[in-house]
C-alpha positions in Angstrom: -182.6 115.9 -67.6 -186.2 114.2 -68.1 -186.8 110.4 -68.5 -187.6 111.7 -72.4 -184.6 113.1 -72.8 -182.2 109.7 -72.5 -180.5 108.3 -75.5 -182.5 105.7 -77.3 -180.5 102.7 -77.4 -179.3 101.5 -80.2 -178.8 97.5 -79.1 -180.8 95.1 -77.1 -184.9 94.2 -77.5 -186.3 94.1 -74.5 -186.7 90.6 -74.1 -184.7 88.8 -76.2 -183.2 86.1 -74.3 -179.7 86.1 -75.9 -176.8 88.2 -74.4 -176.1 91.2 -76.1 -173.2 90.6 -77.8 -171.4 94.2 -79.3 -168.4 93.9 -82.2 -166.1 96.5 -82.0 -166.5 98.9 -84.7 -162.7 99.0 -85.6 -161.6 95.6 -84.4 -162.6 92.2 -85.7 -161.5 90.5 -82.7 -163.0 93.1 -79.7 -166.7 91.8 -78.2 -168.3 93.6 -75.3 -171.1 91.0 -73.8 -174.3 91.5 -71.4 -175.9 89.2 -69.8 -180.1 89.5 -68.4 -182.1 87.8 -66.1 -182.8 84.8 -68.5 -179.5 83.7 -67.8 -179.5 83.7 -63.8 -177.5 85.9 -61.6 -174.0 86.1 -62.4 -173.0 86.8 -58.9 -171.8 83.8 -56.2 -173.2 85.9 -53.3 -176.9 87.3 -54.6 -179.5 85.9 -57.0 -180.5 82.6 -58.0 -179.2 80.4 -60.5 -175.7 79.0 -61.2 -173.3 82.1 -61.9 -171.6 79.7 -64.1 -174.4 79.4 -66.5 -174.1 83.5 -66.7 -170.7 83.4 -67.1 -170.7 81.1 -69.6 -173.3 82.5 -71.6 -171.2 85.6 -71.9 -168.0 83.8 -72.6 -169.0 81.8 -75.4 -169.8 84.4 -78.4 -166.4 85.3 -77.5 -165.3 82.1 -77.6 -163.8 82.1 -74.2 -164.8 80.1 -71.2 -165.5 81.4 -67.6 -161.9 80.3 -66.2 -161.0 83.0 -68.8 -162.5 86.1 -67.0 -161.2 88.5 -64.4 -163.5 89.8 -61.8 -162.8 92.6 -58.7 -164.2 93.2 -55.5 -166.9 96.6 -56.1 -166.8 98.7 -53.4 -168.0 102.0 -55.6 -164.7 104.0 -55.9 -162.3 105.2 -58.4 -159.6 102.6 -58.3 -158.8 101.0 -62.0 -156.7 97.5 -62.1 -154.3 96.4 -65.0 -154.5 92.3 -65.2 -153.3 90.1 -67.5 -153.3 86.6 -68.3 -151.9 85.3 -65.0 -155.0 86.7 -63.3 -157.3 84.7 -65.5 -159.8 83.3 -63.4 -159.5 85.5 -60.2 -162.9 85.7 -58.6 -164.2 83.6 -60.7 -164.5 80.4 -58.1 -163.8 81.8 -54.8 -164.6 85.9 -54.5 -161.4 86.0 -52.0 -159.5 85.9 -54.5 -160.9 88.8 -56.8 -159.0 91.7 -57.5 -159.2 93.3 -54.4 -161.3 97.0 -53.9 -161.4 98.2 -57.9 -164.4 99.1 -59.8 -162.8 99.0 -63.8 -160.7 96.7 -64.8 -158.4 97.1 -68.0 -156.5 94.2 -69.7 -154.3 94.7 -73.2 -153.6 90.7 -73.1 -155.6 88.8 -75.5 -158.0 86.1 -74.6 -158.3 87.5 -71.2 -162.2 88.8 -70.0 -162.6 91.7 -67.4 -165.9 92.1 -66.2 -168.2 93.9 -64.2 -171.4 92.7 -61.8 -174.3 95.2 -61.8 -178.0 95.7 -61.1 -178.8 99.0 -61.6 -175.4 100.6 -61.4 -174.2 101.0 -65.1 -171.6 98.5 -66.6 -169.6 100.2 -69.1 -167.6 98.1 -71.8 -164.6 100.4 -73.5 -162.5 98.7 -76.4 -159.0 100.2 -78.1 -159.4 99.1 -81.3 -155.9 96.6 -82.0 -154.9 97.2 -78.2 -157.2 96.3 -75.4 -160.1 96.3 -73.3 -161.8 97.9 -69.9 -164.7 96.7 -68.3 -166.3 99.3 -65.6 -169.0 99.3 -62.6 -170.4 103.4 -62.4 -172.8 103.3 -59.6 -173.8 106.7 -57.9 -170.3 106.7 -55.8 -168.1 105.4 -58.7 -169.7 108.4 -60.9 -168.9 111.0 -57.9 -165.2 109.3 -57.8 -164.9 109.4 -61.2 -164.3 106.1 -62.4 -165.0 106.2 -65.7 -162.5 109.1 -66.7 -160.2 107.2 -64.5 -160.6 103.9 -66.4 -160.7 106.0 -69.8 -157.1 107.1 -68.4 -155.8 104.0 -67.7 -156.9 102.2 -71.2 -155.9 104.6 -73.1 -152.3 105.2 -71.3 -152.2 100.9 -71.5 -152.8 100.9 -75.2 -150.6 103.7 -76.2 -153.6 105.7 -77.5 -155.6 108.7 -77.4 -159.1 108.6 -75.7 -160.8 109.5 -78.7 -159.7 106.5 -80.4 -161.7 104.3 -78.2 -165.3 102.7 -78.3 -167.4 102.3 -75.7 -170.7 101.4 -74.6 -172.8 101.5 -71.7 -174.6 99.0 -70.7 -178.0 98.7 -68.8 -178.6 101.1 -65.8 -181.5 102.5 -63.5 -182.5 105.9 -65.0 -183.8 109.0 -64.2 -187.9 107.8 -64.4 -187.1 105.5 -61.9 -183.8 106.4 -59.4 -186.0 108.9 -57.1 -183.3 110.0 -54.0 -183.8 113.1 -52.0 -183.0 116.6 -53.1 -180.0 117.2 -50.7 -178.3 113.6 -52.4 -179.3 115.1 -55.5 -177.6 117.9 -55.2 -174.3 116.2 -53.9 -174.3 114.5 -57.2 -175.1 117.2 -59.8 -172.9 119.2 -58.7 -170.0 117.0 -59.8 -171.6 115.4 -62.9 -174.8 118.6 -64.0 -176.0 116.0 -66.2 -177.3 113.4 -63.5 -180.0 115.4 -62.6 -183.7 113.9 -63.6 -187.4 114.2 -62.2 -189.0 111.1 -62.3 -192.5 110.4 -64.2 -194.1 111.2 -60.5 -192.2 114.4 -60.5 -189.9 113.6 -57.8 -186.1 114.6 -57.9 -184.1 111.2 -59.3 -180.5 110.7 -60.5 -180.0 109.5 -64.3 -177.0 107.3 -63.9 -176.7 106.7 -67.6 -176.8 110.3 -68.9 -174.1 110.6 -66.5 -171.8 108.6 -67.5 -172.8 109.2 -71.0 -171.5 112.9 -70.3 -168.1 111.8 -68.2 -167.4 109.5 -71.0 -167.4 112.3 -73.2 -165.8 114.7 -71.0 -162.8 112.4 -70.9 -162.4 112.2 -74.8 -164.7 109.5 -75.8 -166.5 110.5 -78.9 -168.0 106.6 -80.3 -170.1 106.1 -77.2 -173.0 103.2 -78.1 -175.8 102.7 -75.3 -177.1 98.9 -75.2 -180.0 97.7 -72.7 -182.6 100.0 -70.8 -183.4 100.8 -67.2 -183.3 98.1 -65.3 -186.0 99.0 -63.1 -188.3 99.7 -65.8 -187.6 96.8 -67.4 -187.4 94.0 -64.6 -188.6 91.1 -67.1 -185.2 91.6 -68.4 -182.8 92.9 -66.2 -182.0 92.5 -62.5 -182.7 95.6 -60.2 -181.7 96.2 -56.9 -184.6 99.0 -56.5 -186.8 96.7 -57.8 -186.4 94.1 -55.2 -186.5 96.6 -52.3 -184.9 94.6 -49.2 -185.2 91.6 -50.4 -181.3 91.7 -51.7 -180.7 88.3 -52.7 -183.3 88.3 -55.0 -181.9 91.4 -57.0 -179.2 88.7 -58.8 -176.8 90.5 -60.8 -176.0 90.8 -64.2 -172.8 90.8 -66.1 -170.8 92.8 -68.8 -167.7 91.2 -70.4 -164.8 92.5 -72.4 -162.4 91.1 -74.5 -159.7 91.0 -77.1 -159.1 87.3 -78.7 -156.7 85.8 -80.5 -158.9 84.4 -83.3 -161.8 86.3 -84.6 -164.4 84.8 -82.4 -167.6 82.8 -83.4 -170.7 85.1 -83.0 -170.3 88.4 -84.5 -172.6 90.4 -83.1 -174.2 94.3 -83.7 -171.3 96.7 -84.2 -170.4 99.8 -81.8 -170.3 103.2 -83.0 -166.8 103.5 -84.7 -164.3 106.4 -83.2 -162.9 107.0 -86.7 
């Protein structure tokens, strides 16, 4: 798949300095939130800023606060974690106690955040409408795991649901104009997902990490899928980007995406996701 082939997305000018904050189609009280580079990293360990300030700025159209959020230790696998509201705040101060080795996290409690911490890799935000909520890191190693059927799975066997009733959205992600790798990586990937594979604009052979989760999330049963942001190396005034930075790490930061279920309809509405009904 070309760079002109990827979704347009529906949500998110390219520098508008407000999160993106996305209703859930079928449930007044669902918000999936992203934050961008105006806000400061959102990670403890790279980026400058105050990660509270990012945190916060997520929380509040939600009308939660960052004590409120889960967060797991990344390591680019498959592995999905159920939390609830006695691991509100987990990684939140201290990153030793994060949920330990899981890239998706799924909660059906309300007033309790999962979220992700990405630069490039795509966050994905999934919502059962009524039930609960998943939050999911797909970088290139998650995708060849599989974690985003696997976190489909575990949301939908949580809420008692089909797949196909859910909502989801992904989030801001390197794509295929940009993520140039060479041909034997290439090849490792589309061979599990087909529709990873991308030139870039130079003609090189590149990964679209979008389009591939775009197709996983449908190959698991998703049918409302919403896209929200734009490559984030493309678009560095906005986003943070790990490519973009080259070696210099820390200054990648990282950006965050945030979902929850609340108790109270919460104070910023926000665009709507595509609706699985």
């Amino acid at each position: 798949m070309s760079a002109a082939d990827r979704a347009v997305p529906r949500h998110g000018p390219p520098h508008d300095d407000a999160p993106l904050v996305l209703a859930s189609a079928g449930d007044p009280r669902a918000r999936v939130t992203i934050t961008g580079r105006a806000h400061g990293t959102a990670s403890a360990r790279v980026g400058d800023g105050d990660p509270g300030d990012a945190r916060a700025a997520a929380l509040a159209p939600m009308g939660l606060a960052p004590q409120d959020l889960v967060l797991a230790r990344q390591v680019h696998g498959a592995r999905v974690a159920t939390v609830g509201p006695a691991d509100r705040g987990r990684g939140v101060t201290q990153d030793d106690d994060a949920v330990p080795e899981a890239d998706a996290l799924v909660t059906t409690a309300e007033d309790v955040a999962v979220g992700v911490l990405v630069a490039d890799c795509v966050p994905v935000g999934l919502v059962a409408p009524g039930r609960g909520v998943a939050a999911v890191h797909a970088g290139r190693g998650g995708v060849v795991a599989g974690v985003v059927g696997a976190a489909v799975a575990a949301l939908a066997q949580e809420a008692g649901c089909r797949p196909d009733a859910l909502e989801a959205v992904i989030g801001p992600g390197i794509g295929g104009c940009c993520y140039e790798v060479p041909v034997d990586l290439a090849r490792e990937v589309t061979m599990v997902v087909p529709q990873a594979r991308a030139t870039t604009r130079a003609g090189a052979p590149a990964l679209d990490l979008p389009a591939a989760v775009r197709a996983q999330l449908r190959a698991a049963g998703v049918r409302a899928t919403d896209e929200a942001g734009s490559c984030t190396r493309c678009d560095v005034d906005r986003w943070f980007s790990h490519r973009a930075v080259g070696a210099n790490v820390a200054a990648a930061g990282r950006q965050l995406l945030a979902s929850a279920r609340t108790s109270v309809p919460p104070p910023q509405r926000g665009a709507s996701l595509q609706s699985a009904s």
